[in-house]
C-alpha positions as CSV (number, residue, x, y, z in Angstrom):
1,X,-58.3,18.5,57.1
2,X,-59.6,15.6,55.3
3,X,-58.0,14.0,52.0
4,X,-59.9,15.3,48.6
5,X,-61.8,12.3,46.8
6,X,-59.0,10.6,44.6
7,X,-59.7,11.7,40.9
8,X,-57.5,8.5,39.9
9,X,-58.4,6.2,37.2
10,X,-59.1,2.3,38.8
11,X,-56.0,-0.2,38.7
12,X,-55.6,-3.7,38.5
13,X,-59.8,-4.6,37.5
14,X,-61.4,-5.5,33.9
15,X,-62.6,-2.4,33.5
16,X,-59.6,-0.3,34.4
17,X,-58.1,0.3,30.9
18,X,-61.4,0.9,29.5
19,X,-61.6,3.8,27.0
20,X,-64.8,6.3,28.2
21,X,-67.2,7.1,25.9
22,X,-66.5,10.9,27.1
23,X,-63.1,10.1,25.8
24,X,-64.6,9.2,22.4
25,X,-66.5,12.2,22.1
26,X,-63.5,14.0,22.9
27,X,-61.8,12.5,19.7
28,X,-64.8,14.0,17.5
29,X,-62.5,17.1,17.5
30,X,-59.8,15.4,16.2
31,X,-61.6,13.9,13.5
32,X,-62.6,17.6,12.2
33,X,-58.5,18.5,13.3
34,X,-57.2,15.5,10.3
35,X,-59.8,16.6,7.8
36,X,-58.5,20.0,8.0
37,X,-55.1,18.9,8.3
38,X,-55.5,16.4,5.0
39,X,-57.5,19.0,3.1
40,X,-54.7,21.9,3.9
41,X,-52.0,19.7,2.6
42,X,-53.9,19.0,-0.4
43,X,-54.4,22.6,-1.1
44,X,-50.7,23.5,-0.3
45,X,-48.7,20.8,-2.4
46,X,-45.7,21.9,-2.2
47,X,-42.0,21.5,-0.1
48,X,-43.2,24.5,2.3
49,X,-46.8,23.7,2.3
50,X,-45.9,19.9,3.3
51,X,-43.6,21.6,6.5
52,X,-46.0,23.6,7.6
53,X,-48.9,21.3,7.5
54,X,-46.2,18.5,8.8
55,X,-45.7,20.9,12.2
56,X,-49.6,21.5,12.2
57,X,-50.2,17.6,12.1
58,X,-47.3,17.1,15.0
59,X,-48.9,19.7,17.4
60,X,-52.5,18.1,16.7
61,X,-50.8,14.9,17.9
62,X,-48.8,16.0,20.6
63,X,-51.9,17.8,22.3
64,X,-54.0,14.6,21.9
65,X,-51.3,12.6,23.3
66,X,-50.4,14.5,26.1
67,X,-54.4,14.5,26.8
68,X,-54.5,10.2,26.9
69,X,-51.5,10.2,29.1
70,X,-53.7,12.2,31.5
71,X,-56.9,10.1,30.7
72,X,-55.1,7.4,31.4
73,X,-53.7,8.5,35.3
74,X,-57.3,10.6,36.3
75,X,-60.6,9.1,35.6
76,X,-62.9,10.5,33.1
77,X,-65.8,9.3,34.3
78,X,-65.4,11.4,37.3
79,X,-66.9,14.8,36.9
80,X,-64.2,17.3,37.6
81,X,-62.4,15.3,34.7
82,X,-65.2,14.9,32.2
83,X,-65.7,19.0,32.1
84,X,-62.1,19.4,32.1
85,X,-62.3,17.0,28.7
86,X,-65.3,19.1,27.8
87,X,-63.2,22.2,28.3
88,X,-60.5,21.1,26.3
89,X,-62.8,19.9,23.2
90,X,-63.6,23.6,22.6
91,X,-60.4,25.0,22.9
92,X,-59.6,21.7,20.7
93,X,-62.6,22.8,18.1
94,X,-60.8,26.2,17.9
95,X,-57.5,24.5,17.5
96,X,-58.8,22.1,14.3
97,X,-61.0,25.3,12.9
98,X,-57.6,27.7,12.7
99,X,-55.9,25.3,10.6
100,X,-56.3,26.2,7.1
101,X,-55.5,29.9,8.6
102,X,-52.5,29.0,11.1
103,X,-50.0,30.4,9.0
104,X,-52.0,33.2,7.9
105,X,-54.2,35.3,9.9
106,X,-55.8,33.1,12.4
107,X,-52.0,31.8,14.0
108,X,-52.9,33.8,16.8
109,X,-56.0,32.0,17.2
110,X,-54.3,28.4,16.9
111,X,-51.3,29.3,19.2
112,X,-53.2,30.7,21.8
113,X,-56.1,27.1,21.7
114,X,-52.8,25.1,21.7
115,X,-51.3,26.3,24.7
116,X,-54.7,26.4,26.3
117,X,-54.9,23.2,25.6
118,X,-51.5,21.8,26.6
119,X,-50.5,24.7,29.9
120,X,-54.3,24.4,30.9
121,X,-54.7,20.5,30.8
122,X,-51.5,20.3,33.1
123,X,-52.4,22.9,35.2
124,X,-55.5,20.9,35.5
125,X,-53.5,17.7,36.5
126,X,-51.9,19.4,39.0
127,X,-55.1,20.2,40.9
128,X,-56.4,16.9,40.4
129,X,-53.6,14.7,41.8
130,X,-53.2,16.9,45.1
131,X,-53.3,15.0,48.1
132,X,-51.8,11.5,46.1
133,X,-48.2,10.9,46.5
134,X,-46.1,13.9,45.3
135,X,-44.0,12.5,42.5
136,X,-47.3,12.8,40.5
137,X,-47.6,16.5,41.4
138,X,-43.8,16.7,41.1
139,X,-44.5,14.8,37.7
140,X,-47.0,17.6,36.5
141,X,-44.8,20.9,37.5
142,X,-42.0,19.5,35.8
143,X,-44.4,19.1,32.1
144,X,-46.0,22.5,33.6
145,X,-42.4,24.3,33.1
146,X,-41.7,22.7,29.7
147,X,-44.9,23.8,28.7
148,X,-44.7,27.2,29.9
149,X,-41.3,27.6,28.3
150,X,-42.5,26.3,24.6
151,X,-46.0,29.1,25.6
152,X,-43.3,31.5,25.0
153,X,-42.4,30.7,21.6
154,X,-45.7,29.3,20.4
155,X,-47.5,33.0,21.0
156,X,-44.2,35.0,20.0
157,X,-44.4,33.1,16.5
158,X,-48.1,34.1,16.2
159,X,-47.0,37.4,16.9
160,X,-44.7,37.5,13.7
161,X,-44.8,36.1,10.0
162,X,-44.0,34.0,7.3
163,X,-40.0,31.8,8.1
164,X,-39.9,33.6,11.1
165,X,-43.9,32.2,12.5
166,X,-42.4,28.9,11.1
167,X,-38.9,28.8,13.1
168,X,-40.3,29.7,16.3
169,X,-43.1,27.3,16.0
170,X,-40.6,24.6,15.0
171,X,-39.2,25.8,17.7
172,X,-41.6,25.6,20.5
173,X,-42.7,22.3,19.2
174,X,-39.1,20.9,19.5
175,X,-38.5,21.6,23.7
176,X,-41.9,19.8,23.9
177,X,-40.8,16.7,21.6
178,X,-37.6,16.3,23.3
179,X,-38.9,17.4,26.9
180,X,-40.3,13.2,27.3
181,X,-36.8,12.2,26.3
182,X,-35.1,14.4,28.7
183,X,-37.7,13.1,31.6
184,X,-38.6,16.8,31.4
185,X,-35.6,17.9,33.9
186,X,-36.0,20.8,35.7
187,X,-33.4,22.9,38.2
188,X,-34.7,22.5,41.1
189,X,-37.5,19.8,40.6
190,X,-35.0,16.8,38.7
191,X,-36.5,14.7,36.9
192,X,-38.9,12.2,36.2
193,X,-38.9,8.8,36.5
194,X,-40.5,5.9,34.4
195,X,-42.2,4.9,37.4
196,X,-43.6,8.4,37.5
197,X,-45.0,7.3,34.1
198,X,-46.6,4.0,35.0
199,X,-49.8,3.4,32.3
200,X,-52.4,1.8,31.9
201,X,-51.0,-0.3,29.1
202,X,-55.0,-1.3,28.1
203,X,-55.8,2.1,28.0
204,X,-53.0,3.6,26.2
205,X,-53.1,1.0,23.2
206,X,-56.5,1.1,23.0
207,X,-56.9,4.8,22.5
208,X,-53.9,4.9,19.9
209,X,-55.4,2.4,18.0
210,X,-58.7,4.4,18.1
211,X,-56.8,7.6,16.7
212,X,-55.3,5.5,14.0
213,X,-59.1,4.5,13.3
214,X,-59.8,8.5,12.8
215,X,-57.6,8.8,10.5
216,X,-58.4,5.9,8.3
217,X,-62.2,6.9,8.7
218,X,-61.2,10.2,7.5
219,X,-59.5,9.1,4.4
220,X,-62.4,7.1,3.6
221,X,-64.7,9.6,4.2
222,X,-62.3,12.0,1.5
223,X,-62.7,8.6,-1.1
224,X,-66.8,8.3,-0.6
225,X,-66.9,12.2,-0.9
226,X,-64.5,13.0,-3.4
227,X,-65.9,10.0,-5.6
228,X,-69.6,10.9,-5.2
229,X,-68.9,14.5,-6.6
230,X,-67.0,12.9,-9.7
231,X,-68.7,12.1,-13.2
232,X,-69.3,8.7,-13.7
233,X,-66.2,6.8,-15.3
234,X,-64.7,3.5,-15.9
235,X,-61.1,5.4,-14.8
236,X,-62.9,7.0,-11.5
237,X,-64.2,3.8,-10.2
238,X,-61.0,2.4,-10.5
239,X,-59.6,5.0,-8.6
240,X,-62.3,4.4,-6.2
241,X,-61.3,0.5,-5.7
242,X,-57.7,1.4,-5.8
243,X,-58.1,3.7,-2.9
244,X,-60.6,1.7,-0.9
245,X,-58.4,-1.5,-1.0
246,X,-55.1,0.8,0.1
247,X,-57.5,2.1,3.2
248,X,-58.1,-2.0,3.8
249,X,-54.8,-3.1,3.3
250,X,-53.4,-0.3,6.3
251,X,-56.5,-1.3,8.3
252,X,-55.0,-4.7,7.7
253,X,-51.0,-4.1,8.3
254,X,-51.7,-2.1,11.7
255,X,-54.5,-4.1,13.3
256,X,-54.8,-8.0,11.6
257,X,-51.9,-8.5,14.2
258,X,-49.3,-6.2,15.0
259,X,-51.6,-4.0,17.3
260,X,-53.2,-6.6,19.4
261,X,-49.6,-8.4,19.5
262,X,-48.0,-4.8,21.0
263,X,-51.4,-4.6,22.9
264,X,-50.9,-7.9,24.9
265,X,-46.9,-6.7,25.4
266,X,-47.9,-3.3,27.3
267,X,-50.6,-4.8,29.2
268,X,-48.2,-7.4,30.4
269,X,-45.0,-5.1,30.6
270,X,-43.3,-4.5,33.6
271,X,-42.1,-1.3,32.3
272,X,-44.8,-0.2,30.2
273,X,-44.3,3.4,30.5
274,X,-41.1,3.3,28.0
275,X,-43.1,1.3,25.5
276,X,-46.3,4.2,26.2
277,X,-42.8,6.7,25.7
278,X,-41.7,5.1,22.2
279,X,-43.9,3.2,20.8
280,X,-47.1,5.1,21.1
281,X,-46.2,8.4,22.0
282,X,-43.7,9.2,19.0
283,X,-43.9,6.4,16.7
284,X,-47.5,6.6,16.0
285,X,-46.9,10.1,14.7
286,X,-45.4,8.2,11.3
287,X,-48.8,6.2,11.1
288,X,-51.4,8.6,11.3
289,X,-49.1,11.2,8.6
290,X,-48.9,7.9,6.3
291,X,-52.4,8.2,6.5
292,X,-53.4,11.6,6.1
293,X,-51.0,11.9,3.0
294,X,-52.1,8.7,1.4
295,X,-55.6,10.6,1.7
296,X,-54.9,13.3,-0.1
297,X,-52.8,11.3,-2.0
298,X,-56.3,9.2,-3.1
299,X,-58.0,12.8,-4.0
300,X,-55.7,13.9,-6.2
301,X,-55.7,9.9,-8.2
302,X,-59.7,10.3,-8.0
303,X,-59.1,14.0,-9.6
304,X,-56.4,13.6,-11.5
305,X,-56.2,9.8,-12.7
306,X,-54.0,10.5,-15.8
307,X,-51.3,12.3,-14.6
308,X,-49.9,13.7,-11.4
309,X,-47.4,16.2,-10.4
310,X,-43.8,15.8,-8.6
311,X,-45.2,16.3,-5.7
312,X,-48.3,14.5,-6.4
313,X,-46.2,11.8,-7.3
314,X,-44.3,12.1,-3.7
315,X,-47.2,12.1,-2.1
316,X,-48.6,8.6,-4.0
317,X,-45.5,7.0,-2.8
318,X,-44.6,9.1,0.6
319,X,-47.8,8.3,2.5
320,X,-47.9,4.5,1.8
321,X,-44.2,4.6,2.8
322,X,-44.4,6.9,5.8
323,X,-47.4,4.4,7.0
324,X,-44.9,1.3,6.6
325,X,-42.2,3.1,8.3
326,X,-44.1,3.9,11.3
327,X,-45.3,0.5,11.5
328,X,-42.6,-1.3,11.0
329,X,-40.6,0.3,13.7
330,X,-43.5,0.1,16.0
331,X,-44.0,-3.6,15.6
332,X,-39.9,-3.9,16.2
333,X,-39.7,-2.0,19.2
334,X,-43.0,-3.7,21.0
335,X,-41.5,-7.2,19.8
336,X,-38.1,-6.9,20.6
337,X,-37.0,-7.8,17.4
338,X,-33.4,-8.1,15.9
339,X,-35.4,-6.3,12.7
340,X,-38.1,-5.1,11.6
341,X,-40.7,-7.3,9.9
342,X,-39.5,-8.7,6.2
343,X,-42.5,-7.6,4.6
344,X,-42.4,-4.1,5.8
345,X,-38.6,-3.7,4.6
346,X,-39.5,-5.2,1.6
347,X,-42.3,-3.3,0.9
348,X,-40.4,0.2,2.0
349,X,-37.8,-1.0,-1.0
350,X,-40.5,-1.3,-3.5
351,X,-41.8,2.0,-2.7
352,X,-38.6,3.5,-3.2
353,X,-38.2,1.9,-6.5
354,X,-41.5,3.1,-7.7
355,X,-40.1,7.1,-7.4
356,X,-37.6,7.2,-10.1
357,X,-39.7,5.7,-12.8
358,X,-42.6,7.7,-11.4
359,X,-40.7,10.9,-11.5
360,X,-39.6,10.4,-15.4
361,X,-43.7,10.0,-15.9
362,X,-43.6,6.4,-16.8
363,X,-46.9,5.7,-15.1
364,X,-50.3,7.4,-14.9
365,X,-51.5,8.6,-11.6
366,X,-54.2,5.6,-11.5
367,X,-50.9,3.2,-12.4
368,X,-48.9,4.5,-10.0
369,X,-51.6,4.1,-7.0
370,X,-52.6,1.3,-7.7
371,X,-48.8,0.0,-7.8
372,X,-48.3,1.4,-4.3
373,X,-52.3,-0.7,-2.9
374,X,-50.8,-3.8,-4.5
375,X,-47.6,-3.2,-2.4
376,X,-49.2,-2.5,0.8
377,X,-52.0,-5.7,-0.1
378,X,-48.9,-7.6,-0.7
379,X,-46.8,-6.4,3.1
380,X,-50.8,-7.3,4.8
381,X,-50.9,-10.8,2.7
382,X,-47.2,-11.8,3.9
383,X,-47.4,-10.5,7.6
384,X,-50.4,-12.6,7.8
385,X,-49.1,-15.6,6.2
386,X,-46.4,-15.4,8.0
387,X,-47.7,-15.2,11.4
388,X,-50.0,-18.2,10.1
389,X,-47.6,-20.5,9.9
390,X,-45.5,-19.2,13.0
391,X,-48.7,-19.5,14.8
392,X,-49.0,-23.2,13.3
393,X,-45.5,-24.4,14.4
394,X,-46.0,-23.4,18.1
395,X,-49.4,-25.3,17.8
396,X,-47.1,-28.7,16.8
């Protein structure tokens, strides 16, 4: 019996870490998946609006991250794997579409496209890699079990209502976030290794950084749309620039240097699937929700210039300071650094400060935004300068 046609992405050429553009079409779903996820948080402002939508963003994550890890071990240009992808984008459309409804009546309908999604795409793998070296199929029962196990609480919350929907989803989503962690051990099978997990550090980098571009395309897309729908006002194009040059300045902080830096450091790793495990797979998480709650945090200063709520006001300061956060321990772990970068600390602290005076109403909405742009212009401006002059000495 002859050996089935290797489904494996290329190694060691140019093109090998090259994102597809069936793997950018792919992403189209996830662009809907953070509108809905941004607009949902926006219309449920509130502590158990923000957990809910919180797990809803990590699960939208976690499905298209398990998906690249995939992408980048088979080949998408391959046909088996391009209408695998294609299979997955409508189960993915169904996914992004229940999201407003997840907690209400369509949870059914989001639990059942999620574990489509994730028991279906590793069900997949493990047809695709027969006939290469079993650790990879070893590799893909072990996630198949973890999987399988967190199917169980995934449909049975869907089944039930309210706190008790919410715990077993939290639930489910927790034995897949710590299943990576444990090399997703199972009796019988061990465990995996990292050199079961040996990426493509091109390809993973590359396809982070385009998710990370979703998101910021999103939030600019809520700006332009929110803006064109506003009556013209000297306080609403303010609001406009504020929020245009906080997009910029995150554009800035993530890609003037620290993703092509961490870029370089994977593709030249020895070990690159930790890095892939840590630094892309959870860190990244903290990025795109800075993101999505600095959008909605620019709707509501476009809306609402004069005044915001308490949790308005969180969301001002949380989303510029959950975007720092993830970035900042991203850019320590891929650099090996005793610390994070200054300027991220620094601008972290001044976030904080803003929340007390914010809370006791001291500034307007549009005052406290455009606060929180000038500290995020302010971490871009430094990092850069910084890495200027580093850049400089090493030249001399």
């Amino acid at each position: 019996m002859s050996k089935p046609r290797s489904l494996l992405r290329g190694r060691g050429s140019l093109d090998s870490g090259k994102v597809g553009m069936v793997e950018l079409f792919f992403d189209l779903v996830f662009v809907f998946a953070v509108t809905q996820l941004s607009h949902s948080l926006l219309a449920h402002l509130s502590i158990g609006g923000a957990v809910q939508v919180a797990l809803l963003m990590v699960a939208v994550w976690w499905v298209w991250i398990f998906t690249s890890w995939v992408t980048n071990w088979l080949d998408p240009e391959q046909l088996p794997i391009r209408l695998g992808l294609f299979g997955l984008m409508v189960a993915g459309l169904l996914l992004s579409s229940s999201i407003p409804q997840a907690f209400g009546e369509r949870g059914l309908l989001f639990a059942g496209a999620y574990v489509f999604m994730q028991v279906g795409r590793t069900a997949f793998a493990i047809w695709a890699v027969r006939g290469e070296a079993l650790n990879m199929t070893r590799n893909f029962q072990r996630i198949l079990a973890w999987m399988l196990l967190s199917a169980l609480f995934w449909i049975g919350g869907a089944l039930l209502q309210g706190h008790q929907r919410l715990l077993l989803w939290a639930l489910a989503l927790l034995i897949e976030l710590v299943s990576p962690s444990l090399y997703f051990w199972v009796p019988g099978l061990g465990r995996s290794t990292l050199k079961d997990w040996n990426v493509e550090g091109n390809h993973m980098a590359e396809r982070c950084g385009l998710f990370v571009i979703i998101a910021l395309g999103e939030s600019l897309l809520v700006t332009g749309a929110t803006f064109a729908e506003l009556a013209w006002s000297v306080q609403g194009l303010l609001a406009f620039v504020v929020a245009v040059l906080g997009s910029i300045a995150m554009w800035w902080v993530y890609f003037d240097s620290g993703a092509e830096r961490a870029h370089h450091r994977i593709a030249h790793s020895d070990d690159p699937g930790r890095q892939a495990r840590i630094a892309y797979t959870y860190l990244h998480v903290l990025i795109v929700a800075g993101i999505i709650v600095s959008a909605v945090a620019d709707e509501l200063v476009l809306v609402h210039p004069d005044q915001a709520s308490a949790a308005g006001i969180v969301a001002i300061i949380g989303g510029p300071w959950l975007f720092l956060l993830g970035c900042a321990l991203f850019k320590w772990v891929m650099a090996d650094r005793v610390l994070p970068p200054l300027s991220h600390l620094v601008g972290l602290v001044l976030l904080l400060g803003l929340l007390p005076p914010a809370l006791n109403h001291l500034f307007s909405a549009l005052a406290l935004g455009s606060l929180t742009t000038a500290v995020m212009v302010l971490v871009a401006a430094w990092e850069s300068r910084v890495l200027r002059d580093d850049r400089a000495a090493t030249e001399h």
